[in-house]
C-alpha positions in Angstrom: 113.3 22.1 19.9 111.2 25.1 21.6 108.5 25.0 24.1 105.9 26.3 21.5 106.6 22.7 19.6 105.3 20.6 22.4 103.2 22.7 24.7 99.9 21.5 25.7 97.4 24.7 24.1 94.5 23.7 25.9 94.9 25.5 28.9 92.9 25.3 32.2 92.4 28.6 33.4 89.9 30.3 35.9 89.9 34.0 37.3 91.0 35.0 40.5 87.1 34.9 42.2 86.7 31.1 41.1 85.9 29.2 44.5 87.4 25.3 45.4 84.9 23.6 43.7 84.8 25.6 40.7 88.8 25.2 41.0 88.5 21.4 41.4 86.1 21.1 38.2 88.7 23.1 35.8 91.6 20.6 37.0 89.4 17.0 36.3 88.4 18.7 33.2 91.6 19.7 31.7 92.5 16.7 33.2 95.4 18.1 35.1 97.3 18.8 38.4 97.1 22.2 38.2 95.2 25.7 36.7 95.8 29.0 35.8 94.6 32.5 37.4 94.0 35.3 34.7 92.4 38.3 34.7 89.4 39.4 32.5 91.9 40.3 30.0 93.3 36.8 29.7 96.8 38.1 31.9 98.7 35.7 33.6 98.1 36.4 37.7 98.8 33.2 38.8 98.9 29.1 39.2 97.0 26.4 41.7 98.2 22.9 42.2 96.9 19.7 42.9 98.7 19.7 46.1 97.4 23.6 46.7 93.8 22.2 45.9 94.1 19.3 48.9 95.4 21.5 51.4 92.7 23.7 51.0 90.5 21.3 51.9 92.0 19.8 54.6 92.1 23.3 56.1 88.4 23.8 55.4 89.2 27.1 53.2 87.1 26.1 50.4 85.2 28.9 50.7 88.5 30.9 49.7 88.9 32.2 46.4 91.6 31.3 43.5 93.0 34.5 44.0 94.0 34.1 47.7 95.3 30.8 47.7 97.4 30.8 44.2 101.4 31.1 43.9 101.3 34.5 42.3 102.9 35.4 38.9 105.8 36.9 40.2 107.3 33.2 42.1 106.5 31.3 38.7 108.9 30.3 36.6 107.5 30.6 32.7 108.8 30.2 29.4 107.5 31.7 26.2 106.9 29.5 22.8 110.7 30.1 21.8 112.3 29.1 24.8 115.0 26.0 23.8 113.0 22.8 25.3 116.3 22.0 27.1 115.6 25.2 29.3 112.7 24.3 30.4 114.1 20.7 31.3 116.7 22.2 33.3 114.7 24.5 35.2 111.8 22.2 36.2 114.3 19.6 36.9 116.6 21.7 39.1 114.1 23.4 40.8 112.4 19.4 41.3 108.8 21.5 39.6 106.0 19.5 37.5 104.9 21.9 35.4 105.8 25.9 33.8 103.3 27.3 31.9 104.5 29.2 28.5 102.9 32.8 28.0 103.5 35.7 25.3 103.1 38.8 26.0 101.9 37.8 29.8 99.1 35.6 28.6 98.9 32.1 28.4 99.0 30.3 25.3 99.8 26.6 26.7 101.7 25.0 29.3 104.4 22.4 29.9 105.1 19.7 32.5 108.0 17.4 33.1 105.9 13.7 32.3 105.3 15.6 28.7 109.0 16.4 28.3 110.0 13.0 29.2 107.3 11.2 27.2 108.5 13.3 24.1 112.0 12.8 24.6 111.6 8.7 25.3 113.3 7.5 22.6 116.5 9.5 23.3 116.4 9.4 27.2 119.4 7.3 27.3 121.6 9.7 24.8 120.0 12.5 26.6 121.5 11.4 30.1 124.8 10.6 28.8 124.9 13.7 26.6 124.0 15.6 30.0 126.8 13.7 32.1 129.1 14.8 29.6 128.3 18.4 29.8 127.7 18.6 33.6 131.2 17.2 34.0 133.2 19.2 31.4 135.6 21.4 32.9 135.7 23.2 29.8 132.9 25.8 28.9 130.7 24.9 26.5 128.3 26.9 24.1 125.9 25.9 21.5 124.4 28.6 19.1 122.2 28.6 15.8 122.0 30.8 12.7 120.3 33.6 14.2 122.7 33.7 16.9 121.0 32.0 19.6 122.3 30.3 22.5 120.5 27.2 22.6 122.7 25.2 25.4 125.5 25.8 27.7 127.1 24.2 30.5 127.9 24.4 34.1 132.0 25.3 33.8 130.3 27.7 31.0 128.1 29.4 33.2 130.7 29.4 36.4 133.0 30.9 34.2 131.0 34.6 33.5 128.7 34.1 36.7 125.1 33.4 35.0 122.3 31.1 35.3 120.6 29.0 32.5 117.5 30.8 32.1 119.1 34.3 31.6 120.9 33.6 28.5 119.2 30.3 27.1 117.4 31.2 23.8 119.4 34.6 24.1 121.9 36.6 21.6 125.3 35.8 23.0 127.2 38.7 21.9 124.6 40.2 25.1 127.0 37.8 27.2 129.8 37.2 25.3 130.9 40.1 23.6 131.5 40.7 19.8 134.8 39.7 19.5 134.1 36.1 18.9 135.5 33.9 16.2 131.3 32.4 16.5 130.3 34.7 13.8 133.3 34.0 11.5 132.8 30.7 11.5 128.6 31.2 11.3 129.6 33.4 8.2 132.5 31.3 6.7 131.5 27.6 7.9 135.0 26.7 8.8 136.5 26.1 12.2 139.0 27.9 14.0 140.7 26.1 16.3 142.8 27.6 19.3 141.6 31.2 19.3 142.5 33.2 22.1 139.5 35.8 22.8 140.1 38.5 25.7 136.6 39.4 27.3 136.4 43.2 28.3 137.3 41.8 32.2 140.6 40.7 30.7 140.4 37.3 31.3 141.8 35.0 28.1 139.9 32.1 26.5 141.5 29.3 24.5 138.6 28.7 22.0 137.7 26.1 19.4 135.2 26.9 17.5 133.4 24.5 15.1 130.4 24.8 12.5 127.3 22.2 12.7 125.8 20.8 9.7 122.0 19.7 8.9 121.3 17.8 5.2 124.5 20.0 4.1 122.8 23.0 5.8 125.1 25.3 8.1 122.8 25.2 11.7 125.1 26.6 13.9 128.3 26.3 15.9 129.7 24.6 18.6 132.5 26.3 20.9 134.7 24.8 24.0 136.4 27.6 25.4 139.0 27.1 28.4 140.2 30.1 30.5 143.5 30.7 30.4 144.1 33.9 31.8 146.9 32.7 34.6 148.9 30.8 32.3 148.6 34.1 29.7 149.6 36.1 33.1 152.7 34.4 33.7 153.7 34.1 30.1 153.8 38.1 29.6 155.8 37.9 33.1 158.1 35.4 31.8 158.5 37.9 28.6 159.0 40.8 30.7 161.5 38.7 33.1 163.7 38.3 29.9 163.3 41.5 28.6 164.9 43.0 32.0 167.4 40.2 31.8 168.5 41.2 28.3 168.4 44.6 29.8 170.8 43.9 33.2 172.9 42.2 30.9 173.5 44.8 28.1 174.1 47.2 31.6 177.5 44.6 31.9 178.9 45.0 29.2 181.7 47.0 29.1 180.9 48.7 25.7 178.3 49.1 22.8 181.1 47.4 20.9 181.3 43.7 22.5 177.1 44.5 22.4 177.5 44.9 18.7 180.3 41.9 18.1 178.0 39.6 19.9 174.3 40.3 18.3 176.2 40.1 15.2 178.2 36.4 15.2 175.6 34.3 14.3 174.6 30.5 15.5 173.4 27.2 13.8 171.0 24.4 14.2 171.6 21.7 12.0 171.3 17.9 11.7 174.0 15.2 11.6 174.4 13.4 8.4 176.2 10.0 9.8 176.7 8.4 6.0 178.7 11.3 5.0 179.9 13.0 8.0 178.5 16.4 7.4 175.8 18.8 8.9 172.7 20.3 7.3 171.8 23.6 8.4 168.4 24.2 9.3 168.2 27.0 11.5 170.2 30.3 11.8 170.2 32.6 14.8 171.4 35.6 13.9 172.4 36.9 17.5 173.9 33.7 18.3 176.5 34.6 20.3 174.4 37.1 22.6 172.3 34.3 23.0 175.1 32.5 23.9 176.7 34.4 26.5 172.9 35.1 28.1 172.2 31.1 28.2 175.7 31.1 29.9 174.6 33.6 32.1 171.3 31.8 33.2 173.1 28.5 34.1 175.6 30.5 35.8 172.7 32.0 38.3 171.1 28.5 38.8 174.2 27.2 40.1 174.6 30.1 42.0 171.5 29.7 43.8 172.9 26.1 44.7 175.1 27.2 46.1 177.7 25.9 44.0 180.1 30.0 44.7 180.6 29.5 47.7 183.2 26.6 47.4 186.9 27.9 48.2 188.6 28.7 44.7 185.2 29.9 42.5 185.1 33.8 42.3 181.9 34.7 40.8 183.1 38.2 39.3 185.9 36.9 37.3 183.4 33.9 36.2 181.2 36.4 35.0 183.8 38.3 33.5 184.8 35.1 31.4 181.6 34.2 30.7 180.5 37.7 28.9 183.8 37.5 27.3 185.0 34.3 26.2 183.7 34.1 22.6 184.5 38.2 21.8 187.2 37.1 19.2 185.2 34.7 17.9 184.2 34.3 13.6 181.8 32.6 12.2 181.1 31.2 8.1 178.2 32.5 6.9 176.2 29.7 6.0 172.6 29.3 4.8 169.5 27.4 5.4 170.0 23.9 3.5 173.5 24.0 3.0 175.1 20.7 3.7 179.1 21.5 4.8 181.6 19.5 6.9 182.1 21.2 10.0 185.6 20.4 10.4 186.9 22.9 7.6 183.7 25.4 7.7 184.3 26.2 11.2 187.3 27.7 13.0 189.2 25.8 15.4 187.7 26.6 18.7 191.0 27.5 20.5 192.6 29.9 17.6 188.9 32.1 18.6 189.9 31.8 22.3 193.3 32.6 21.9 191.8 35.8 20.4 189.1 36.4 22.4 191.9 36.2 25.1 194.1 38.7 23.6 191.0 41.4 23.1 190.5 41.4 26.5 194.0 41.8 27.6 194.5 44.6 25.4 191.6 46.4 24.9 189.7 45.8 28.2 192.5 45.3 31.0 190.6 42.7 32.3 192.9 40.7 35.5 194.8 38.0 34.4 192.5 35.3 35.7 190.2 36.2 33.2 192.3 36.1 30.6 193.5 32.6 30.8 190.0 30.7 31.7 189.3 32.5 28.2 192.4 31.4 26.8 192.4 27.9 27.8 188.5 27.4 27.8 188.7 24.9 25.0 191.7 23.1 26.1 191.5 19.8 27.5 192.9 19.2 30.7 196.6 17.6 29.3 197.0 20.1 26.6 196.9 22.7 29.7 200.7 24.4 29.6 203.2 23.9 33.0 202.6 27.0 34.3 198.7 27.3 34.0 197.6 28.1 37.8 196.2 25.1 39.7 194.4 27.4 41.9 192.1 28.2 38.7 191.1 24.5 37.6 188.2 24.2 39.6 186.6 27.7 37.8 188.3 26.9 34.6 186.4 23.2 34.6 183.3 25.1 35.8 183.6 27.4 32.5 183.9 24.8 30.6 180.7 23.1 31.9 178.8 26.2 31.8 180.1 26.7 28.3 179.2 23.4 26.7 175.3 24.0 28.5 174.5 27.1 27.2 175.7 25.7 23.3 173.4 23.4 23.9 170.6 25.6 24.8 171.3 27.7 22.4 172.0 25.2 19.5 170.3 22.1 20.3 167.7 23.5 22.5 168.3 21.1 24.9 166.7 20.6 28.5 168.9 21.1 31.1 168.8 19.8 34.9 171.5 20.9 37.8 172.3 19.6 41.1 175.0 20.4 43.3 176.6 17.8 45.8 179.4 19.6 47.5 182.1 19.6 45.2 180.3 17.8 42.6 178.0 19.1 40.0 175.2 16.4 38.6 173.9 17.5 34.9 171.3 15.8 32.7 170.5 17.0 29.3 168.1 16.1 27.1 168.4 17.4 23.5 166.9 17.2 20.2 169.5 15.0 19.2 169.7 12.2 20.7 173.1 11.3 20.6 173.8 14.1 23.6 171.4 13.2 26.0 173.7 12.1 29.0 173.8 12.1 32.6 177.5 14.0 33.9 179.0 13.9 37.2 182.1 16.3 37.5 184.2 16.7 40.0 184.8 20.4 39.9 188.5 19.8 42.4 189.7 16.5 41.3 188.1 16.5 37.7 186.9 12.9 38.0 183.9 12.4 35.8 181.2 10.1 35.2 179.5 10.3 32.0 175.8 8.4 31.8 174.6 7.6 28.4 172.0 4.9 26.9 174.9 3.1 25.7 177.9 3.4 28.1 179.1 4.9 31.2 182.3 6.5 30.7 185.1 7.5 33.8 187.2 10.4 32.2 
C-alpha cells in the first residue's frame, strides 16, 4: 500500500501573504488542523498547524502573514504518491507528527495524517502491532522487496547493520544499498528460495542469507530475506584454516625426510560401522592420508597436554615423545578396501604389533633414532603383561602416555570423536564422545602406577 492510495486530494492550501484569519478560514473549511504555503506556481513553501494558528493568537501576531509564521519546506517531512504507507507510519510515528503532506514534483497533490492511517488500517491494527513487535525485536535483518525491485520494509537490526534510516531506502532499488550480488534477483527471476547464502558486501562483512519468494493468487510479488552478519565467525574460520595450514606446515618441517612424508600421506584410514549380528565392519568412509592425519591428531593432543602441564612430570621427555609419535606407524600397511565393502577386521587388517615391530626396526636402521624411541614404538601396542623382562621401567610412564595419545588421535581420526583432557598430577582424566556409541567413556589413568578407571553407561571398570 502507497501514500497515493489513501491520501486526502483535497488540499488546503494558501500563499505565503494569507493573513490569521484568512489562515483560520482555510483550516475550518478543509476541515483540518493544518494548511499548506505555496507559491503562485502551486510549489510547496511550507505548512501551518492548528497549534501554530493558537499561538499566534495568543501572541497578538495575527496581523502576521503565512509566510512568516509557517515551518518552512525544508524542516518538513513529505512523501510522494509512491512512498510504501508503512513509511509514512514510521516516520510520523517516530518523529510523534500528525500529519506529512505528499507532493510530486514539489507540489502538493494530497496529504496524509496519522488518525487516517489508523482508521484505514483498523481492521488489522492488532496483526499490525504484533507484526511490528516481531520486526522491532529481530535480531536478524530483515528486507522485504517487490517485482520491480523495491524495498518496501526493513527492520531496525537491518538498518543498524549498513547504518541507514527508513526514509532513505523505503520505496528504493536495493541494489543502491545492497549491492548486486544478491541471491534477491535469482530468486525474483527463478521463484525459488535459497537458503543459507553467504553474500560479501564490498566492506567485507559476510551475511548468512535466506532468501524466500512471496506469492499473490499464484502470482510471484516479491521476496522476503533474513540476513545475519557473520563476518567474525567467517573471520575466525579462515584463521582456524590458516592455523592448520601452518600446522601441517611445522609438521612436514619434522620430518626427517620426503620419504616418511610420502609413506604417511599414502597409508590410508577408515570409517566404518559395526555390524553386531555378524561381527563385521562396513566401510563408509576412506581417508586417503590417514596416517598423516594420524600422526598430526597425535600431535595436537600431544600439545594440549603439554600446555597442562602434563611434561613436566619426572620421567616424560617430550623430544623422544615426539619422536615416537611421528614415527610409530612408519612400517605400517594397510588393505585396500572400498566404500561399502562389508569385511571382518580380524583377517583384513594386520596385527597391530607385527606393524610396530616394523615400524621399530625402520627407525633403528634407517633413521638412528635413540633407543628410547625405538622401544615405545616397538611395544606401543603391547599390553602391560605381554611387556618382556627387560623392557625399562623408567619408560612406562611415557610408554602408557603413547599409548593414550595413540588410541585419541584414532579416534579423532576414525571415529571423529570429541575429546576432553584434564591433568591431576600424575593422573590424566579423558572423556570421549564418539559417533559410536559404544566408545564414549570417561578414563582415569595413572600415568606411574597404571591404575585405571574406566567410566562407561554401563560399567566402571578398575584395570
Amino acid at each position: 500500500m502507497q501514500a497515493g492510495d489513501i491520501m486526502v486530494k483535497d488540499v488546503p492550501a494558501v500563499g505565503p501573504e494569507a493573513t490569521m484569519p484568512e489562515v483560520a478560514q482555510a483550516m475550518l473549511a478543509g476541515k483540518t488542523s493544518h494548511v499548506l504555503i505555496t507559491d503562485k506556481d502551486g510549489r510547496l513553501l511550507g505548512l501551518m498547524s492548528g497549534y501554530d494558528l493558537r499561538r499566534a493568537v495568543a501572541e497578538g501576531r495575527l496581523d502576521s502573514t503565512a509566510g512568516e509564521l509557517m515551518t518552512p519546506r525544508d524542516k518538513l517531512y513529505t512523501a510522494e504518491p509512491e512512498t510504501p504507507l508503512a513509511a509514512v507510519a514510521e516516520t510520523l510515528t517516530r518523529l510523534k507528527l500528525t500529519q506529512m503532506p505528499v507532493v510530486q514534483e514539489e507540489k502538493p497533490v494530497g496529504y496524509l495524517n496519522l488518525d487516517t492511517i489508523l482508521n484505514y488500517t483498523s481492521g488489522e491494527l492488532s496483526k499490525f502491532r504484533q507484526a511490528s513487535l516481531i520486526l522491532e525485536t529481530m535480531r536478524e535483518g530483515l528486507l522485504v522487496v517487490d517485482r520491480e525491485f523495491r524495498i518496501q520494509e526493513v527492520n531496525p537490526a537491518a538498518l543498524q547493520f549498513f547504518d541507514l534510516m527508513a526514509e532513505e531506502i523505503l520505496g528504493r532499488d536495493y541494489r543502491l544499498f545492497f549491492g548486486y550480488n544478491q541471491p534477491i534477483g535469482e530468486v525474483l527471476e527463478k521463484g525459488e528460495a535459497l537458503i543459507n547464502v553467504e553474500v560479501e558486501d564490498e566492506k567485507g562483512r559476510v551475511f548468512l542469507t535466506n532468501t524466500v519468494p512471496v506469492s499473490y493468487d499464484s502470482a510471484l510479488i516479491g521476496v522476503i530475506q533474513t540476513f545475519t552478519d557473520i563476518s567474525q565467525r567467517k573471520a575466525i574460520q579462515r584463521q582456524l584454516l590458516k592455523t592448520t595450514e601452518e600446522l601441517d606446515k611445522a609438521f612436514a618441517l619434522t620430518l626427517p625426510n620426503s620419504r616418511v612424508e610420502y609413506k604417511l600421506k599414502n597409508t590410508p584410514e577408515y570409517r566404518d560401522i559395526f555390524l553386531p549380528d555378524e561381527g563385521l565392519i562396513e566401510i563408509t568412509e576412506i581417508i586417503n592420508d590417514g596416517g598423516y592425519v594420524h600422526v598430526v591428531n597425535a600431535l595436537k593432543v600431544t600439545a594440549d597436554l603439554n600446555d597442562k602441564g602434563i611434561m613436566a612430570l619426572p620421567g616424560i621427555d617430550k623430544d623422544i615423545l615426539v619422536q615416537a609419535l611421528i614415527f610409530h606407524d612408519v612400517g605400517k600397511s594397510q588393505p585396500l578396501l572400498k566404500i561399502g565393502q562389508i569385511v571382518d577386521p580380524d583377517k583384513v587388517f594386520e596385527d597391530s604389533k607385527k606393524h610396530a615391530e616394523r615400524s621399530a626396526e625402520i627407525v633403528r636402521h634407517s633413521y638412528g633414532r635413540p633407543d628410547d624411541v625405538v622401544t615405545l614404538i616397538r611395544y606401543h601396542h603391547h599390553k602391560q603383561d605381554e611387556l618382556p623382562d627387560d623392557f625399562p621401567r623408567y619408560l612406562l610412564p611415557m610408554w602408557r602416555l603413547v599409548k593414550i595419545i595413540d588410541g585419541l588421535s584414532a579416534a579423532i581420526t576414525r571415529r571423529q570423536a570429541k575429546i576432553g583432557v584434564s591433568v591431576n598430577g600424575t593422573r590424566l582424566i579423558i572423556v570421549e564422545s564418539n559417533a559410536h556409541p559404544t566408545y564414549n567413556r570417561t578414563m582415569e589413568i595413572d600415568l606411574y602406577t597404571g591404575r585405571k578407571f574406566v567410566y562407561t553407561e554401563e560399567q566402571t571398570e578398575s584395570v
